[in-house]
Backbone as CSV, one residue per row, in Angstrom:
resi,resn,N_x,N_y,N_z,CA_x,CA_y,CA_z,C_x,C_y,C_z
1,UNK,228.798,44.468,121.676,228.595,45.831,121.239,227.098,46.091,121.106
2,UNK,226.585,47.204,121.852,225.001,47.650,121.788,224.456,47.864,120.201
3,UNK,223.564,47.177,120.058,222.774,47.754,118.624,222.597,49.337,118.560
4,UNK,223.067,49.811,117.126,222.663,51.266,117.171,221.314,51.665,117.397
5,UNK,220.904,52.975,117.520,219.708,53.562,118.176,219.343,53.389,116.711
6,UNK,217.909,53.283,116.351,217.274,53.922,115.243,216.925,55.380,115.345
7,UNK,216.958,55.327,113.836,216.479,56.792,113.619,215.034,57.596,114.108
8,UNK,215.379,58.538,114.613,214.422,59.300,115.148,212.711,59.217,114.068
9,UNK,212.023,58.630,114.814,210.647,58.761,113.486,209.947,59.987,113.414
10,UNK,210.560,61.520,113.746,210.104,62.114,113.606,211.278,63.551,113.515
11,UNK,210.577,64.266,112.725,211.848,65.396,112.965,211.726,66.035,114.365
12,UNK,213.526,66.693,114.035,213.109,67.358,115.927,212.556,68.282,116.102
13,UNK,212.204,68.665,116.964,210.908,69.551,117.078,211.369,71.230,117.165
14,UNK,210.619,71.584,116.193,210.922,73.169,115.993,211.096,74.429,117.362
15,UNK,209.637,73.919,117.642,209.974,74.889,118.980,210.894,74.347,119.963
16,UNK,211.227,73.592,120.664,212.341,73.801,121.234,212.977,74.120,120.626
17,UNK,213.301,73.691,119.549,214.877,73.791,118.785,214.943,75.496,119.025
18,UNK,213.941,76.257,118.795,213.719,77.320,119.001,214.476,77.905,120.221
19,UNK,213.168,77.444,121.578,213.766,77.896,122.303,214.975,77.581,122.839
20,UNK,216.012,76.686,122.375,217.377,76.630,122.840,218.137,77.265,122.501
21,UNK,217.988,77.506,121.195,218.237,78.735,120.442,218.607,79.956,121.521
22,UNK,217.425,80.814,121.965,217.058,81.436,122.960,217.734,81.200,124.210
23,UNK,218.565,80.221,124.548,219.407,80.046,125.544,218.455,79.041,126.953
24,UNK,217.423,78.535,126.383,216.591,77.996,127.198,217.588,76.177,126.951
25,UNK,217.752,76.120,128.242,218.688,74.442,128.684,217.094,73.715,128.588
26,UNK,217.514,72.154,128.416,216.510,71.711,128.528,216.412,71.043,130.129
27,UNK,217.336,71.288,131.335,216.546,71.038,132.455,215.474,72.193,132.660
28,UNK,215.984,73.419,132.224,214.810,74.728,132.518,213.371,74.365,131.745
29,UNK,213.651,74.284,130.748,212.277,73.789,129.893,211.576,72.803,130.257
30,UNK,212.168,71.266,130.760,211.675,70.096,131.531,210.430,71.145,132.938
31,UNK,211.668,71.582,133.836,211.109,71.766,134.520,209.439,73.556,134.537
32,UNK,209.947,73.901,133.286,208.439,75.126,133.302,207.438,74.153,132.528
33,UNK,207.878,72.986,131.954,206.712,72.251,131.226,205.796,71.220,132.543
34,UNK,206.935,70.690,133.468,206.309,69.736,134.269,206.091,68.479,133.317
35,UNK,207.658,68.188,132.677,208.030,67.227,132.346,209.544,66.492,132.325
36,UNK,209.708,65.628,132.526,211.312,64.757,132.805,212.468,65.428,131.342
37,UNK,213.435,66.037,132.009,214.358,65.893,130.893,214.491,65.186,129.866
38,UNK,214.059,63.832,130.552,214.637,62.706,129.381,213.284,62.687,128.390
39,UNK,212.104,62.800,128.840,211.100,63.077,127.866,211.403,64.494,126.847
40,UNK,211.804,65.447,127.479,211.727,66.535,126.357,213.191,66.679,125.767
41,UNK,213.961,65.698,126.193,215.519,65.436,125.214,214.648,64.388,124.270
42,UNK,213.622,63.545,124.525,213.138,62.992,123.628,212.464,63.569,122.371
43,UNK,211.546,64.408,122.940,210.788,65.458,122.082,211.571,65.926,120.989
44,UNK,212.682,66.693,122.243,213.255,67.361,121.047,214.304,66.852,119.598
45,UNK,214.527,65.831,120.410,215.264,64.846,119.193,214.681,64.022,118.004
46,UNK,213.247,64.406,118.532,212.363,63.826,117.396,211.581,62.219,117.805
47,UNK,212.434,61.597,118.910,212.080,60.237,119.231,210.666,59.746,119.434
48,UNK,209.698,61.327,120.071,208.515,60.767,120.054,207.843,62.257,119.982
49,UNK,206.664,62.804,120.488,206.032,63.977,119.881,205.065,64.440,121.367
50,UNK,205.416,65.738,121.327,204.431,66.097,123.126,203.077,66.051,122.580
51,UNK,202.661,65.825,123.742,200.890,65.583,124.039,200.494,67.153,123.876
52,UNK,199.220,66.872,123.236,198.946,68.413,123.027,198.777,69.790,123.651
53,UNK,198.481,69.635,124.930,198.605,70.230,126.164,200.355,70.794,126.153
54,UNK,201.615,70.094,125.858,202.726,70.297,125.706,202.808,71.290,124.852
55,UNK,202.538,70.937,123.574,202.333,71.336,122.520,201.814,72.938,122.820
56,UNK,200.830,72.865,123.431,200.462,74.433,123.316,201.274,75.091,124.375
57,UNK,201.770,74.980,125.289,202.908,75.522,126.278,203.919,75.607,125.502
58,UNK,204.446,74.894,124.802,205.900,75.325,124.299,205.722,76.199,123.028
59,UNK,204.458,76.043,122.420,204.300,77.717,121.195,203.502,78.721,122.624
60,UNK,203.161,78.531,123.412,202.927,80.078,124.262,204.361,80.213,124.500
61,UNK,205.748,79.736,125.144,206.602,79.681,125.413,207.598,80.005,124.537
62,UNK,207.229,79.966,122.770,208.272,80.323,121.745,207.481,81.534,121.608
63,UNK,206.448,82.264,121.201,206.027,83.468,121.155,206.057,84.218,122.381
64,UNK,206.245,84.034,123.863,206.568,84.999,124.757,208.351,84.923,124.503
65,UNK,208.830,84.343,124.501,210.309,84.540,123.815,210.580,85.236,123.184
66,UNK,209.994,85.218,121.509,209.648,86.063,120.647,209.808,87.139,120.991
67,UNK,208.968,87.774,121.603,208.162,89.294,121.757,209.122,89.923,122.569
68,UNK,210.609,89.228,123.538,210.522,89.590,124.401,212.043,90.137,123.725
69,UNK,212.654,89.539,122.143,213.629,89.691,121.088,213.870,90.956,120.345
């Protein structure tokens, strides 16, 4: 039997959580970030944290959402 996963060392991350909210899948988001699904299923689960460059695309990406509500 596989060892359980540990717990995420970080909470999950707001803005996506956001934009899924918003109906944004995370292959769509992977692919407007120009990053792997499995990295931003990571992100967003908290497992690890986007590089800051990420970081500022996905708050331009939750405030054009926003505005658009």
């Amino acid at each position: 039997m596989p060892a359980p996963l540990s717990p995420p060392p970080y909470a999950p991350h707001d803005g996506i959580a956001a934009l899924r909210q918003e109906g944004w899948s995370l292959p769509l988001l992977a692919e407007r970030l120009g990053a792997s699904v499995r990295t931003v299923s990571r992100w967003a689960a908290g497992y690890t944290r986007p590089l800051p460059v990420y970081e500022k695309e996905i708050a331009t990406l939750v405030a054009q959402t926003g505005e658009g509500t």
